[in-house]
C-alpha positions as CSV (number, residue, x, y, z in Angstrom):
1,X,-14.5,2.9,-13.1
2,X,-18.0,2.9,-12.7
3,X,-19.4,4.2,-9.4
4,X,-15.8,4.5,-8.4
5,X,-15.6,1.0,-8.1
6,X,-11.6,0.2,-7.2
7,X,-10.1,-3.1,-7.7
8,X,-6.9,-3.7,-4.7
9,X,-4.4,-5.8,-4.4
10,X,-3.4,-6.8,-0.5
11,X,0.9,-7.9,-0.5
12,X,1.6,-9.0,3.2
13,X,5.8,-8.7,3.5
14,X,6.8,-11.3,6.5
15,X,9.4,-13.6,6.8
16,X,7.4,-15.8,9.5
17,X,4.1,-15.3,7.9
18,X,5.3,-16.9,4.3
19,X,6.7,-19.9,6.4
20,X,3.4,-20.5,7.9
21,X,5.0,-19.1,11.4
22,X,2.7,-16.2,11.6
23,X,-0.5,-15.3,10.3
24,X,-0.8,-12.4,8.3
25,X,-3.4,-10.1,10.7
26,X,-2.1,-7.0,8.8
27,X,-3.6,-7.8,5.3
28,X,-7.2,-8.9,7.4
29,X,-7.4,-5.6,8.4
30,X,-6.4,-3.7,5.0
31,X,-8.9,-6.3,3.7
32,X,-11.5,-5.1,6.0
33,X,-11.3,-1.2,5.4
34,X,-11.2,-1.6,1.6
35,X,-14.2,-4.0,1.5
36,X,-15.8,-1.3,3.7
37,X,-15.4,1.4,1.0
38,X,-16.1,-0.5,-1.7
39,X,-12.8,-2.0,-3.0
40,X,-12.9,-5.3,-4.6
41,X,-9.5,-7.2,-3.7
42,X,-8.5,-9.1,-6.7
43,X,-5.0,-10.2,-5.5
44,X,-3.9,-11.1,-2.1
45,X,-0.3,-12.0,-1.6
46,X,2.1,-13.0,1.4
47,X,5.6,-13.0,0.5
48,X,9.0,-13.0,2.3
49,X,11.4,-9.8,2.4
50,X,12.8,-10.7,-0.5
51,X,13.5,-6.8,-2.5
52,X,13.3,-8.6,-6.5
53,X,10.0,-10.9,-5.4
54,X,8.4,-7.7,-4.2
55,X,9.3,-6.1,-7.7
56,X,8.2,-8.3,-10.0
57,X,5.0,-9.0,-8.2
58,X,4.5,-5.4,-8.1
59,X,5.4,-5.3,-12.0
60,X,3.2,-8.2,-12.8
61,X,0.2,-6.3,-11.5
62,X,0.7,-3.1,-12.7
63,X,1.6,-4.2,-16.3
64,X,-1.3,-6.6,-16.3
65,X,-3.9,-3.8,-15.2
66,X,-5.0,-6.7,-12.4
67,X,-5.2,-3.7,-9.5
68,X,-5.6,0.0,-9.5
69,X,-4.5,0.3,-6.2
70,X,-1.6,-2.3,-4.3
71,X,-1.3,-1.8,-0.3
72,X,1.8,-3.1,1.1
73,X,1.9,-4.3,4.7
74,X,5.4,-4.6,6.7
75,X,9.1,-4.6,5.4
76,X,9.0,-0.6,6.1
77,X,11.5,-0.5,9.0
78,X,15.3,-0.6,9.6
79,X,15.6,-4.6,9.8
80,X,18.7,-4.9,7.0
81,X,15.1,-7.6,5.6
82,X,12.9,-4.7,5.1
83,X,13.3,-3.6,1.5
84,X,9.2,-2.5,0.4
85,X,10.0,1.3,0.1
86,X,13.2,0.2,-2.0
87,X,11.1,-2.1,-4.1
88,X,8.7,0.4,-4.5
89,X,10.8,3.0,-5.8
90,X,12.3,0.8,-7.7
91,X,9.3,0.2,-10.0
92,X,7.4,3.6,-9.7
93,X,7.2,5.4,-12.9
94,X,6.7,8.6,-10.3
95,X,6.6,8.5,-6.7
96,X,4.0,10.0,-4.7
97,X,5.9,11.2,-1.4
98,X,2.7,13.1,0.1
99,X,1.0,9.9,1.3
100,X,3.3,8.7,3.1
101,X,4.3,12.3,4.6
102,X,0.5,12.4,5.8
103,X,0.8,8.7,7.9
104,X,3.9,9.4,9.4
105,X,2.5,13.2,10.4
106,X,-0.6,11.6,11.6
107,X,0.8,8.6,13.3
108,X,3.2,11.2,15.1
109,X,0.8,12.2,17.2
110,X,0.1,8.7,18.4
111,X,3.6,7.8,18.8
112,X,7.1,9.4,18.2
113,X,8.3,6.2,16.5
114,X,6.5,7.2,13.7
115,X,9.5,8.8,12.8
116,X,11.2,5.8,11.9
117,X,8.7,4.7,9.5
118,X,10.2,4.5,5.4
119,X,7.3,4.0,4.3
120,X,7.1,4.8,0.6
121,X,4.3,5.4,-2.3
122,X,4.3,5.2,-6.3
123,X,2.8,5.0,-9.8
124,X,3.4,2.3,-12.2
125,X,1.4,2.8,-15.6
126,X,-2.4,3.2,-14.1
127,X,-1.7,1.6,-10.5
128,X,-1.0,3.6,-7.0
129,X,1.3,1.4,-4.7
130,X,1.4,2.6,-1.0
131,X,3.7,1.2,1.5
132,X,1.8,0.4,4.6
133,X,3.5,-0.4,8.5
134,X,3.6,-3.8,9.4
135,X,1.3,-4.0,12.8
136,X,-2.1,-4.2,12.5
137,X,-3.1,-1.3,14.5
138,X,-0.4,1.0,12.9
139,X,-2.3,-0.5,9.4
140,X,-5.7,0.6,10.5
141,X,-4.6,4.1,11.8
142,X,-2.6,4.7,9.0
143,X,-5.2,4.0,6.5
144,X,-8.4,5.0,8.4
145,X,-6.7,8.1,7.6
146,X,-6.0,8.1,3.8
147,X,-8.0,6.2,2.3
148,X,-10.8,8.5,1.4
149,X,-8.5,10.6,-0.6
150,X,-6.8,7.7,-2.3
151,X,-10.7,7.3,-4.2
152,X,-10.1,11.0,-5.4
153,X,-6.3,10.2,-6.3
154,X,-7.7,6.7,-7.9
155,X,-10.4,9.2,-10.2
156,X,-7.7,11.4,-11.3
157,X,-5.2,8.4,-12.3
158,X,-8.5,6.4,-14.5
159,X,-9.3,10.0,-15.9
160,X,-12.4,10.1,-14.2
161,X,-11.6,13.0,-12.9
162,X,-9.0,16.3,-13.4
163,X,-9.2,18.7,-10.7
164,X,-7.9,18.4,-7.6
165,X,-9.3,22.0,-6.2
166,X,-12.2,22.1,-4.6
């Protein structure tokens, strides 16, 4: 991509918020970081906790090439509803467990619950997926803190770019 240039898709996973019963502040705020570092969001969904919804919108953007990156927001804790890391790994050609190993160690220092978080990440032909919490602050912590290495991860997955040392 041309001056690293990412296109994102935003998928907001909420019950309430697909039923017009909440709106969907989570997604505003992934919105807001990625426009700040240059993302263009091609694809913004809301959708409810449903596990085979999730997958094939996941599928349909990956197989059409319409992202290079998909953010997930909610659907990552124990409610028997919350099925995004499932869904995730369910459709990932290969997971990327690091990602989600650096939010919760980062969000433990914030708070213990962090802990509880399932939060997942994948790859599905030329697209990264990340899981992301559900609550607007946890989504702007969380990826405040990643998302200048997912550009370098987004490089090596167009073959911009091979090494990862430094």
């Amino acid at each position: 991509m041309a001056n690293n240039a990412y296109r994102a898709a935003i998928i907001t996973l909420s019950d309430k918020g697909s039923k017009g019963e909440r709106e969907d502040l989570s997604g505003k705020v992934i919105g807001e970081i990625l426009a700040a570092h240059d993302y263009t969001v091609t694809e913004r969904l809301l959708l409810p906790d449903e596990q085979s919804l999730l997958e094939k919108e996941l599928c349909r953007i990956c197989d059409e090439g319409l992202a290079d990156l998909i953010l997930t927001t909610g659907g990552t804790g124990f409610s028997p509803r919350d099925r995004t890391p499932e869904a995730t790994a369910a459709v990932a050609e290969r997971l990327v467990p690091g990602i989600p190993e650096a939010m919760r160690m980062q969000s433990m220092g914030i708070t213990k619950r962090a802990m509880l978080s399932r939060a997942a990440a994948g790859i599905r032909k030329k697209t990264l997926i990340v899981n992301l919490p559900g609550s607007p602050k946890a989504v702007r912590e969380n990826l405040d803190f990643i998302i200048d290495e997912l550009k370098h991860g987004l490089d090596i997955l167009a073959e911009n770019d091979g090494e990862c040392a430094r």
